[in-house]
Backbone as JSON, one array per atom type, in Angstrom:
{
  "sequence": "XXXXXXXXXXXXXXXXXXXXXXXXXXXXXXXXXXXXXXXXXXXXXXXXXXXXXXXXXXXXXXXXXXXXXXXXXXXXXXXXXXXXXXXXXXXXXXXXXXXXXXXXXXXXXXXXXXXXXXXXXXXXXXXXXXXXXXXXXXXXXXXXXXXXXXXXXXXXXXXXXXXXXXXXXXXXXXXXXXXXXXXXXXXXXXXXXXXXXXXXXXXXXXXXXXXXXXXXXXXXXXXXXXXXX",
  "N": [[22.15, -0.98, -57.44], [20.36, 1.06, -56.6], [19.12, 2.23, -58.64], [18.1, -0.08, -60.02], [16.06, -0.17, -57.87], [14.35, 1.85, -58.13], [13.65, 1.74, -60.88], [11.75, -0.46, -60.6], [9.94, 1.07, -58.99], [8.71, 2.81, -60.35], [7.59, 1.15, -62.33], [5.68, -0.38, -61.7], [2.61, -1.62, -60.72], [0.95, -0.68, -58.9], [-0.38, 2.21, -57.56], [1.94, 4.86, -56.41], [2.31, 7.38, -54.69], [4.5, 10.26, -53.34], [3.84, 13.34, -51.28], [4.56, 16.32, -50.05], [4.0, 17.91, -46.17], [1.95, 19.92, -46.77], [0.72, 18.97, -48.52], [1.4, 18.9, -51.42], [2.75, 17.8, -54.29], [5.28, 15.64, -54.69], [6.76, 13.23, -55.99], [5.76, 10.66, -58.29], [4.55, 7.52, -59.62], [4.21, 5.62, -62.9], [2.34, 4.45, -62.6], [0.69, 5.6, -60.61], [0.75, 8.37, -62.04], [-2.01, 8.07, -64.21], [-3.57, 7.37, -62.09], [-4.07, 9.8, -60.73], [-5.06, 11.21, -63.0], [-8.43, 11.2, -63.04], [-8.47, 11.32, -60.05], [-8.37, 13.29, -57.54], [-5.21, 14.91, -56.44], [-5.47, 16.64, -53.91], [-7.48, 14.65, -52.56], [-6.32, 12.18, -52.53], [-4.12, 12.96, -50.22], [-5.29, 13.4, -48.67], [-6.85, 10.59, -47.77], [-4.34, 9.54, -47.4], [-3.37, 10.72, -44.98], [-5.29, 10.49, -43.11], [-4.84, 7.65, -43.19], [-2.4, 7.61, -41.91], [0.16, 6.36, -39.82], [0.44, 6.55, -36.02], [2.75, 7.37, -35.4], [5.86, 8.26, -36.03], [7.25, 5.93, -39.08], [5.61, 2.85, -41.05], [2.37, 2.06, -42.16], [-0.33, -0.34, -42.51], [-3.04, -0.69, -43.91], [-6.13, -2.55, -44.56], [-8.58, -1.99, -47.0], [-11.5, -1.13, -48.69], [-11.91, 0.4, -51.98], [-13.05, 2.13, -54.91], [-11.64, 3.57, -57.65], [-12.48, 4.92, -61.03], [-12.13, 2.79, -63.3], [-10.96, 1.37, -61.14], [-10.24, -1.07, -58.5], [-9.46, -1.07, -55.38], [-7.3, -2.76, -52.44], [-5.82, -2.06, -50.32], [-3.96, -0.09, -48.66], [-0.67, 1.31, -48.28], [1.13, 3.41, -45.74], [3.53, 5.74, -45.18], [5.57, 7.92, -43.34], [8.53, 9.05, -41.99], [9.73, 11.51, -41.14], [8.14, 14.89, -40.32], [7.84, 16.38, -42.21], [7.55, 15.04, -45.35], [5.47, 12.72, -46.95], [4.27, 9.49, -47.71], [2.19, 7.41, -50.13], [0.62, 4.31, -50.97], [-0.85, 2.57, -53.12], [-2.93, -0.53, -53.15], [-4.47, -2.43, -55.8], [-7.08, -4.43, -56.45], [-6.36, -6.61, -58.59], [-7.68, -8.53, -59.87], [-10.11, -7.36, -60.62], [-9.43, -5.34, -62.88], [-8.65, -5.83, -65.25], [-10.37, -7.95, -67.96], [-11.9, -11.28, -68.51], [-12.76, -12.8, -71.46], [-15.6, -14.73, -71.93], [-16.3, -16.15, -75.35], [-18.3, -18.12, -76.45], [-20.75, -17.69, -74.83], [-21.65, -15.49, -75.96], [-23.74, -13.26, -77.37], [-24.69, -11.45, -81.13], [-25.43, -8.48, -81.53], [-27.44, -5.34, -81.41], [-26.37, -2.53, -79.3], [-27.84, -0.5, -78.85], [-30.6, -0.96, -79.6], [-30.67, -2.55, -77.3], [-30.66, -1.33, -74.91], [-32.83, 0.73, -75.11], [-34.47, -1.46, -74.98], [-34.38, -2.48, -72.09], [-35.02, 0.12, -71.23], [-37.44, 0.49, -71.25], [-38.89, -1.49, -70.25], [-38.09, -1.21, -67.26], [-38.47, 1.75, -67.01], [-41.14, 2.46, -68.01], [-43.54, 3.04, -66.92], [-42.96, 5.43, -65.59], [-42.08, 9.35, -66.2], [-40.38, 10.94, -66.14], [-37.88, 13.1, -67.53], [-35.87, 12.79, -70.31], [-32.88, 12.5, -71.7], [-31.2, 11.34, -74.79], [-27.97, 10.7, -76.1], [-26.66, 9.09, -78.66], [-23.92, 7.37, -80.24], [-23.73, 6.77, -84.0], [-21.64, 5.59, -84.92], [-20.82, 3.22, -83.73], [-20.73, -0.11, -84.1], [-22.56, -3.12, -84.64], [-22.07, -5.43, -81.81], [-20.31, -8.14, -80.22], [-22.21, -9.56, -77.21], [-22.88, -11.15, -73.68], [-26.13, -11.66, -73.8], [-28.56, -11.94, -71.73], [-26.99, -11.33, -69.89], [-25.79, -8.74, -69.63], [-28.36, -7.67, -69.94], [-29.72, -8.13, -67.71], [-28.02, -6.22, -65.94], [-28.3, -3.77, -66.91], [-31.17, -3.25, -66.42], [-31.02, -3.34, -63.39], [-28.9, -0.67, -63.39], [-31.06, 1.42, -64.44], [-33.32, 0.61, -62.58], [-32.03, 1.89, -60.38], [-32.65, 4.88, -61.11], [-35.16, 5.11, -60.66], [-36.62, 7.13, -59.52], [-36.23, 9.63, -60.37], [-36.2, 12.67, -61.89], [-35.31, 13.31, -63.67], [-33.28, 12.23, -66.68], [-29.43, 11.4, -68.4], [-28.7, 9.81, -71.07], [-25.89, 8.51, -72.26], [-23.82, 7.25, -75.29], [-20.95, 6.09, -76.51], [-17.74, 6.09, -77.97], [-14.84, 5.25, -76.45], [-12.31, 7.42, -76.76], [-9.16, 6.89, -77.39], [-8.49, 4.97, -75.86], [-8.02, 0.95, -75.36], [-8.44, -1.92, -75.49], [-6.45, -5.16, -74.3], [-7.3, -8.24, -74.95], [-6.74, -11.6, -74.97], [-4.5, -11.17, -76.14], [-5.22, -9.46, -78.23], [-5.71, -6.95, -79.36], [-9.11, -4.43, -78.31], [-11.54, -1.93, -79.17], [-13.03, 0.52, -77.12], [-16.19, 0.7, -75.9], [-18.77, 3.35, -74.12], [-20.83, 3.29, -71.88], [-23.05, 5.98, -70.7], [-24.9, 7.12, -67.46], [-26.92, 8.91, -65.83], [-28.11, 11.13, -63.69], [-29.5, 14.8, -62.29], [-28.32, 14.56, -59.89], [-25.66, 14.59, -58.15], [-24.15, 13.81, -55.96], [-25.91, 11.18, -55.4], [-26.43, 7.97, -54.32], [-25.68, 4.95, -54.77], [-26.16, 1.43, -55.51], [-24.38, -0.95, -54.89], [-24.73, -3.2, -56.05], [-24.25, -3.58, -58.58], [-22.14, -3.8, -59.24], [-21.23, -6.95, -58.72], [-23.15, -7.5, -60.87], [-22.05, -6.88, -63.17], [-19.39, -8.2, -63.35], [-20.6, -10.53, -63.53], [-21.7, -10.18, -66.22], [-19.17, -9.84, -67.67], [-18.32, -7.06, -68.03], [-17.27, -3.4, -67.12], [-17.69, -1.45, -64.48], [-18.14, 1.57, -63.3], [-18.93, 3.45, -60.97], [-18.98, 7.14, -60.23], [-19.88, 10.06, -58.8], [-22.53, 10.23, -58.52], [-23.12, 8.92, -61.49], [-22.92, 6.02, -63.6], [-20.77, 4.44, -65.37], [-20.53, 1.97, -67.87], [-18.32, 0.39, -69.02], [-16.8, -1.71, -71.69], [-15.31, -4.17, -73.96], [-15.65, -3.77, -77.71], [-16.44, -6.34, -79.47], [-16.64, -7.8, -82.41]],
  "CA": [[20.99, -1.44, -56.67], [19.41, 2.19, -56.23], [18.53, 2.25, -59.73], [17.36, -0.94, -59.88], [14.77, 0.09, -56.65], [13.75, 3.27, -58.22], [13.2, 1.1, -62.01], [10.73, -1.22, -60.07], [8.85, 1.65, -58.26], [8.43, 3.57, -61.27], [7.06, 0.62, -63.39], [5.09, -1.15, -60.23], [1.37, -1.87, -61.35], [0.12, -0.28, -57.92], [0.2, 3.2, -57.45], [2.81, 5.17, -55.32], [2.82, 8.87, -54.32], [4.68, 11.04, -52.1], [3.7, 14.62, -51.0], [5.18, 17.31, -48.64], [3.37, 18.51, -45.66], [1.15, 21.21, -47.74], [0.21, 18.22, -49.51], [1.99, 18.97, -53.06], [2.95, 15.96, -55.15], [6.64, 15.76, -55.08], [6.87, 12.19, -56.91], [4.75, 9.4, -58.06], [5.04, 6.27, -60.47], [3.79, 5.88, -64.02], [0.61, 3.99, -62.67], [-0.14, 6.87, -60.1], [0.13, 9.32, -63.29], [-2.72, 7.34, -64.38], [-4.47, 7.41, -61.0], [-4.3, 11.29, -61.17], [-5.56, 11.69, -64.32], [-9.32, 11.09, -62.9], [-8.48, 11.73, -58.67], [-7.21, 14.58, -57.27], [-4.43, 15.09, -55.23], [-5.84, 16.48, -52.24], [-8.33, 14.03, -52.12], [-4.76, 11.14, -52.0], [-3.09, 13.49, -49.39], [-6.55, 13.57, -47.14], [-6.51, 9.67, -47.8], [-2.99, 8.96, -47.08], [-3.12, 11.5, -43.65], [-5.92, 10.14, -42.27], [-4.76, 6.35, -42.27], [-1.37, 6.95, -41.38], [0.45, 5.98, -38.24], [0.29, 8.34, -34.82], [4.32, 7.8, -34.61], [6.72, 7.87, -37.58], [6.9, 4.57, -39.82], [4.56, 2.71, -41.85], [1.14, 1.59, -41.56], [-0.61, -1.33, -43.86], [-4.42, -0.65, -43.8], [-6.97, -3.29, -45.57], [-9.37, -0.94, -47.25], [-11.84, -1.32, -50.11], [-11.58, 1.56, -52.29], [-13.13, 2.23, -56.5], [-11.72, 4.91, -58.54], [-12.81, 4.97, -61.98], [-12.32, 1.55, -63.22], [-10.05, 0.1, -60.58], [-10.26, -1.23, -57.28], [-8.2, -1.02, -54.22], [-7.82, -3.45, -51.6], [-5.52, -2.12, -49.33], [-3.25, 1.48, -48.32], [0.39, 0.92, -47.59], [1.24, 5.18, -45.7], [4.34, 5.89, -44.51], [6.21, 8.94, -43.07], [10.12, 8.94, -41.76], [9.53, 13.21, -40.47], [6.89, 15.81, -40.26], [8.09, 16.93, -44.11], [7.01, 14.04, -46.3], [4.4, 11.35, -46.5], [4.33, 8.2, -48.88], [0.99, 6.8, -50.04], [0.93, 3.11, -52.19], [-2.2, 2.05, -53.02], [-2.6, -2.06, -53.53], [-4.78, -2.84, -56.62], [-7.26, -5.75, -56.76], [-5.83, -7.18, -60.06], [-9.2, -9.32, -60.74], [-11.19, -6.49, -61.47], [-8.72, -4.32, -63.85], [-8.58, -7.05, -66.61], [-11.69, -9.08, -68.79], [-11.47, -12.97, -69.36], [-14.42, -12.72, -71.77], [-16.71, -16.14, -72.6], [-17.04, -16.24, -76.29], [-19.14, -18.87, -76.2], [-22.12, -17.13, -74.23], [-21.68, -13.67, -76.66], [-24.24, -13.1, -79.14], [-24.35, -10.13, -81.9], [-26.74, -7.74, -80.84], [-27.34, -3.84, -81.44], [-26.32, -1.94, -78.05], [-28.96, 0.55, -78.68], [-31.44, -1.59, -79.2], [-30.88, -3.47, -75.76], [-30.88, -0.41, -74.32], [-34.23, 0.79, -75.49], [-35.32, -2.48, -74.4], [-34.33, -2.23, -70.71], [-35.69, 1.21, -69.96], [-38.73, 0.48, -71.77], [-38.99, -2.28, -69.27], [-37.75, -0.77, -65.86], [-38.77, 2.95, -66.84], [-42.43, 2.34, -68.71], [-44.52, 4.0, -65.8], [-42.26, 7.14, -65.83], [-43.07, 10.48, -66.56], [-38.96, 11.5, -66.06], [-37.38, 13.64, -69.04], [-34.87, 11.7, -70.52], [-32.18, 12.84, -73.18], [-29.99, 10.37, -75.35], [-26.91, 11.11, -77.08], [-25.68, 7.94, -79.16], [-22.83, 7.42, -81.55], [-24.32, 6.16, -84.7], [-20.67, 4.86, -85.86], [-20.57, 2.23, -83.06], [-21.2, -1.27, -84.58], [-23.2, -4.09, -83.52], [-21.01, -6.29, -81.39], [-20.88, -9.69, -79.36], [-22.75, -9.59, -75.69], [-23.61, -12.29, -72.77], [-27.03, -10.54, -73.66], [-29.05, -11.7, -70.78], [-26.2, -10.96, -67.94], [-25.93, -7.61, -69.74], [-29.9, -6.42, -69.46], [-29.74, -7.85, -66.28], [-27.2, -4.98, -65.16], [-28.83, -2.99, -67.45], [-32.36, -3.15, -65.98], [-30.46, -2.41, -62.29], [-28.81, 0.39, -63.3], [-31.87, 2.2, -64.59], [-33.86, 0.95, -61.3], [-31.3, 3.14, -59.73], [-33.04, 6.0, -61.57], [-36.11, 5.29, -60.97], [-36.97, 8.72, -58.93], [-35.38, 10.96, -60.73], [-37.05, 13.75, -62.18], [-34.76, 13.57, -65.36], [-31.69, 11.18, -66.55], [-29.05, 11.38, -69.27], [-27.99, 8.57, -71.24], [-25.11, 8.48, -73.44], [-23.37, 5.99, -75.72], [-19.87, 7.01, -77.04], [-16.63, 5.13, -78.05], [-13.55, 5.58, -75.53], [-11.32, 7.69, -78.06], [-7.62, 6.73, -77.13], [-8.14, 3.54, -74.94], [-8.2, -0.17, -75.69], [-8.21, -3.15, -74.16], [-6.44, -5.99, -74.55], [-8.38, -9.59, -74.85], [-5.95, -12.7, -75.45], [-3.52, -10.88, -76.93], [-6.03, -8.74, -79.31], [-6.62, -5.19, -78.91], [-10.23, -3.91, -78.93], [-12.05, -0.83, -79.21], [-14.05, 0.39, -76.11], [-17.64, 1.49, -75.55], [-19.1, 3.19, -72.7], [-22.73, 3.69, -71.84], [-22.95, 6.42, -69.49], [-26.28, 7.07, -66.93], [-26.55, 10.05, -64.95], [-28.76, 12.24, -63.19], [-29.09, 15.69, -62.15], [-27.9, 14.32, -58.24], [-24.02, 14.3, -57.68], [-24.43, 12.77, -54.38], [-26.94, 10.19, -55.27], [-25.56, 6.98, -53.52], [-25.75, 4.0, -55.97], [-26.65, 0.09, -55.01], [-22.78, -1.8, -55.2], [-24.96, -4.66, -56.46], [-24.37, -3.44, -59.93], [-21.02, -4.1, -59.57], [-21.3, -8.04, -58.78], [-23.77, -8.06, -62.35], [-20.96, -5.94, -64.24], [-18.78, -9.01, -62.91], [-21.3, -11.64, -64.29], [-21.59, -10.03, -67.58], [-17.99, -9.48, -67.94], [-18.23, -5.92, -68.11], [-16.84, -2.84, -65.86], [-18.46, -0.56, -64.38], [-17.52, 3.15, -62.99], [-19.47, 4.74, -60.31], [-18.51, 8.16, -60.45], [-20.74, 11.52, -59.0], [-23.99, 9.86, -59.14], [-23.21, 8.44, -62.69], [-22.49, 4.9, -63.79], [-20.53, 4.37, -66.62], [-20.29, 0.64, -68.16], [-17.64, 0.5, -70.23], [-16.55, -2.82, -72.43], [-14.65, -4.09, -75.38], [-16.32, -3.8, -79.24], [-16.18, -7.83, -79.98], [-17.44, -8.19, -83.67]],
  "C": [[19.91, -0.36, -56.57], [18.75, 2.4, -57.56], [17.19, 1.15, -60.17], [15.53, -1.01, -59.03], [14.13, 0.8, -57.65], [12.96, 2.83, -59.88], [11.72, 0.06, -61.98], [9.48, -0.47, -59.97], [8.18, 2.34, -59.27], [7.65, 2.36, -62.21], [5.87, -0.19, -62.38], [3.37, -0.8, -60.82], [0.65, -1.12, -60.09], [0.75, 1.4, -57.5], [0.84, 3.77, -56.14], [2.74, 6.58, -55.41], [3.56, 9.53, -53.66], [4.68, 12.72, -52.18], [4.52, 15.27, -50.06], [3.96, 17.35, -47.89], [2.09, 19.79, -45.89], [0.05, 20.38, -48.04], [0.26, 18.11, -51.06], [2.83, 17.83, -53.48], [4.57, 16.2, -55.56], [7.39, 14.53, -55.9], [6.05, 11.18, -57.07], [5.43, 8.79, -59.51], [3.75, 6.42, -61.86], [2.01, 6.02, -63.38], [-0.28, 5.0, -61.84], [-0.2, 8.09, -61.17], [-1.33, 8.94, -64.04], [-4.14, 7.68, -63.22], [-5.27, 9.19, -61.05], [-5.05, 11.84, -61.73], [-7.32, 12.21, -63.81], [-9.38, 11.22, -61.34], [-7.68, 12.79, -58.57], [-6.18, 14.72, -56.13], [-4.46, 15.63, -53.81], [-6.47, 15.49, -51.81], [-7.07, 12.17, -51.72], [-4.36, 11.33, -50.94], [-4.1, 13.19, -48.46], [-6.43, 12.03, -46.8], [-5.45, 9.07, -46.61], [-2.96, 9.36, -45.07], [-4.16, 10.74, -42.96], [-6.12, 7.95, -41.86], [-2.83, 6.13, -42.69], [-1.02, 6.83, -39.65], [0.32, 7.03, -37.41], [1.86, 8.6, -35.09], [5.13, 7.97, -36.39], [7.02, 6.16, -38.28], [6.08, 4.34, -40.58], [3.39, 1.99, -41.46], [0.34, 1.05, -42.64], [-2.2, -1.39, -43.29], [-5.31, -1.23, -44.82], [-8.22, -2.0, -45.55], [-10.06, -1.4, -48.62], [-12.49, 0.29, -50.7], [-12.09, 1.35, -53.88], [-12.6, 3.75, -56.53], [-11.73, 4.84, -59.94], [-12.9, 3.2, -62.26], [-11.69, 0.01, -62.63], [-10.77, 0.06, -59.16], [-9.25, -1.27, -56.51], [-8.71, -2.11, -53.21], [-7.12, -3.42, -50.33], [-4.16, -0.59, -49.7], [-1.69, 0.86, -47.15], [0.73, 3.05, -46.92], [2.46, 5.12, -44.69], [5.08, 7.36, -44.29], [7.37, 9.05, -42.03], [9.76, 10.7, -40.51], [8.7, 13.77, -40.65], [6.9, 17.08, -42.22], [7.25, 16.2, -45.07], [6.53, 13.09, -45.81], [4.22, 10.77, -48.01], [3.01, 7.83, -48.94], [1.22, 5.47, -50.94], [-0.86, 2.49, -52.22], [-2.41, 0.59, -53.68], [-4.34, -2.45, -54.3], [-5.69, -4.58, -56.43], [-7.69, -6.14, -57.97], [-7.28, -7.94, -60.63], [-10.08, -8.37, -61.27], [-10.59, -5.15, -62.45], [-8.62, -5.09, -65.08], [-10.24, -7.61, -66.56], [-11.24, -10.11, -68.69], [-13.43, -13.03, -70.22], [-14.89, -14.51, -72.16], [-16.87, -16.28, -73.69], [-17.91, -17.21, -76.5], [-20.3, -18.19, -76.05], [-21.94, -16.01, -75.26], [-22.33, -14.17, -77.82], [-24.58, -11.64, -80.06], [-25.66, -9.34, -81.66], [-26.43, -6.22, -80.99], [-27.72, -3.46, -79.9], [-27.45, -0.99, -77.54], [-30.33, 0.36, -78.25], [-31.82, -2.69, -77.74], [-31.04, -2.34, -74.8], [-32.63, 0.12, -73.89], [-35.27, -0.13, -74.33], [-35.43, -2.51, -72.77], [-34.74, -1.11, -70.68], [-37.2, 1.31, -70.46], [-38.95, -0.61, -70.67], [-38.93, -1.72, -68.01], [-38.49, 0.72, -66.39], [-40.24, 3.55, -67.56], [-43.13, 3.09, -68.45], [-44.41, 5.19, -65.48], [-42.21, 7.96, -66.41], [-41.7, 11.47, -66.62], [-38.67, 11.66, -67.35], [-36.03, 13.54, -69.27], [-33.76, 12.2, -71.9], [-31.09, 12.14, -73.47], [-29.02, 10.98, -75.89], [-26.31, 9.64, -77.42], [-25.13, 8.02, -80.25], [-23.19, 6.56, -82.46], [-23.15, 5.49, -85.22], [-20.31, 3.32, -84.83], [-21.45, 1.1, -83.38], [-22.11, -2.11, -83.88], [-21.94, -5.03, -82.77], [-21.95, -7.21, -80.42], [-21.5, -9.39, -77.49], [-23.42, -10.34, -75.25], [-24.76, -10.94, -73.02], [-27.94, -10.5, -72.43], [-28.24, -11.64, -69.67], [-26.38, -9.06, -68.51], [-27.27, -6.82, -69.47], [-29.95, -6.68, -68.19], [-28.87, -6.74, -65.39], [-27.69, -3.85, -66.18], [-30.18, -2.37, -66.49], [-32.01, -2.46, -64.03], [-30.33, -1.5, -62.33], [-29.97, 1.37, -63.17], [-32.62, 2.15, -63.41], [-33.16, 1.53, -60.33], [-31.97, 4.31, -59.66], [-34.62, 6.34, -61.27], [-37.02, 6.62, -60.61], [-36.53, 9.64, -59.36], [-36.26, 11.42, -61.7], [-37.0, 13.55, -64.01], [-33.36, 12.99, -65.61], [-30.96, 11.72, -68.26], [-28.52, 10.35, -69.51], [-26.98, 8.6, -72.42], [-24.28, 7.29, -73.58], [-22.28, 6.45, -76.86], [-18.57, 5.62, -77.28], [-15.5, 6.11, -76.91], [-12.22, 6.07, -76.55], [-10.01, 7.52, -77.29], [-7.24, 5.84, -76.21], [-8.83, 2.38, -75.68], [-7.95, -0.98, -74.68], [-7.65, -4.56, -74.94], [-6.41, -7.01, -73.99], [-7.18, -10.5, -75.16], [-5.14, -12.31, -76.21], [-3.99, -9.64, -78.37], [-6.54, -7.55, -78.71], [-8.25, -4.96, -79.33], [-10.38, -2.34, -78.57], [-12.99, -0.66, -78.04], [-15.11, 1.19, -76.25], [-18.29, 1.96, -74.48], [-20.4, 3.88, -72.98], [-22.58, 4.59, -70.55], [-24.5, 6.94, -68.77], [-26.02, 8.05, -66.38], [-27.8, 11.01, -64.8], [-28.62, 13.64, -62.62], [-28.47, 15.74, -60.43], [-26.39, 13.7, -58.38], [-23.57, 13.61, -56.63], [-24.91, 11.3, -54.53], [-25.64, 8.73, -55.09], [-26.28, 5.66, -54.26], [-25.51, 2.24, -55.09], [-24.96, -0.89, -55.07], [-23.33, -3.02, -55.78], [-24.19, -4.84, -58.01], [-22.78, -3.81, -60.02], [-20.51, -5.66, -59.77], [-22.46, -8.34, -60.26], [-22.91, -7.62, -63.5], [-19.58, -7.47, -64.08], [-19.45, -10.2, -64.18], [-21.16, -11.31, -65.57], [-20.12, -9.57, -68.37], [-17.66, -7.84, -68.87], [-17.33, -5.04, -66.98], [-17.44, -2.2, -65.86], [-17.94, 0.22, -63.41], [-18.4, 3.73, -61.89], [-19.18, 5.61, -59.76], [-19.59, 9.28, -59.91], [-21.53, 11.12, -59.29], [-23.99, 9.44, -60.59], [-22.97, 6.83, -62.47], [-22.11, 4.8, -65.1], [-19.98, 2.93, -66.45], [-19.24, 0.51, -69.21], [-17.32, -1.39, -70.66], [-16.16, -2.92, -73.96], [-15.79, -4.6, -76.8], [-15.76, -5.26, -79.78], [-17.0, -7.64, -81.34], [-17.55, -9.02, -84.35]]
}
């Protein structure tokens, strides 16, 4: 039976940590290796400490939470003694997966839609702007008007900024898979010289519509999505 437990927790789609008192990472599950990768462990332990219980036990806190391209929708934190503390973090599954439309997707160069939105939203601007794009990334399929529409947001994000970077790169060593079909991913990334800068959540309900994801990270936004061709 203890195997069995410990086979679950370890394969469990929602991540699980537990630290000591220090706050050093004494075990976690594949999917918190994962979590890790891009959060840091104090920033879990500060988390976990500040919504657990006053007494010993556990404590089930609804919470909405992004880290890279997941969401959270709720903090299970438990602690037995003044040694160790458990964190589980509960996943809302709709926004970690695509169901894409082929239907609405038409073939379109990424670059060129690009172009097109900040030539639109950023026309009047006088901000110094530097691209980096990967010339080996194909044309592929895109709902094109849900996409400029979260296009044209993002950039009115930017619109004050002195000076933006935009890059356009393939995701080397991740895929995604669509109906059973692996693709290749692309991410468009935005970013200014403000680490702070506090970003509109709308963009996240048009990243929705256009069946995209989107990342806000350190004043960046990165859109990532699968290479349909």
């Amino acid at each position: 039976m203890q195997k069995l437990n410990e086979k679950f927790l370890e394969d469990d789609l929602n991540p699980f940590i537990i630290f000591n008192s220090s706050g050093k990472l004494l075990q976690y599950n594949l999917e918190a290796e994962y979590l890790l990768s891009f959060v840091s462990p104090k920033e879990l332990y500060e988390l976990a400490v500040n919504h657990a219980s006053q007494s010993f036990g556990t404590k089930v806190s609804q919470i909405s939470l992004r880290f890279d391209r997941y969401a959270f929708c709720a903090l299970l934190v438990g602690y037995l003694d003044d040694d160790i503390i458990g964190i589980r973090l509960y996943k809302e599954m709709k926004n970690s997966t695509l169901k894409i439309k082929k239907d609405n997707l038409t073939i379109v160069n990424i670059f060129t839609l690009i172009q097109l939105s900040k030539n639109s939203v950023l026309s009047n601007n006088k901000q110094k702007t530097s691209e980096s794009f990967d010339p080996t990334i194909p044309e592929m399929k895109l709902n094109v008007e849900k996409f400029l529409k979260l296009l044209n947001r993002v950039f009115e994000e930017y619109l004050n900024s002195k000076e933006m970077d935009i890059r356009v790169s393939l995701k080397i060593g991740r895929n995604m898979l669509i109906e059973g079909k692996s693709y290749s991913l692309c991410n468009i990334t935005i970013q200014d010289g403000e680490p702070n800068r506090q970003l509109n959540d709308t963009i996240h309900t048009l990243a929705n519509e256009a069946n995209v994801i989107v990342i806000i990270k350190n004043g960046k936004v990165i859109i990532e999505f699968p290479i349909i061709t």
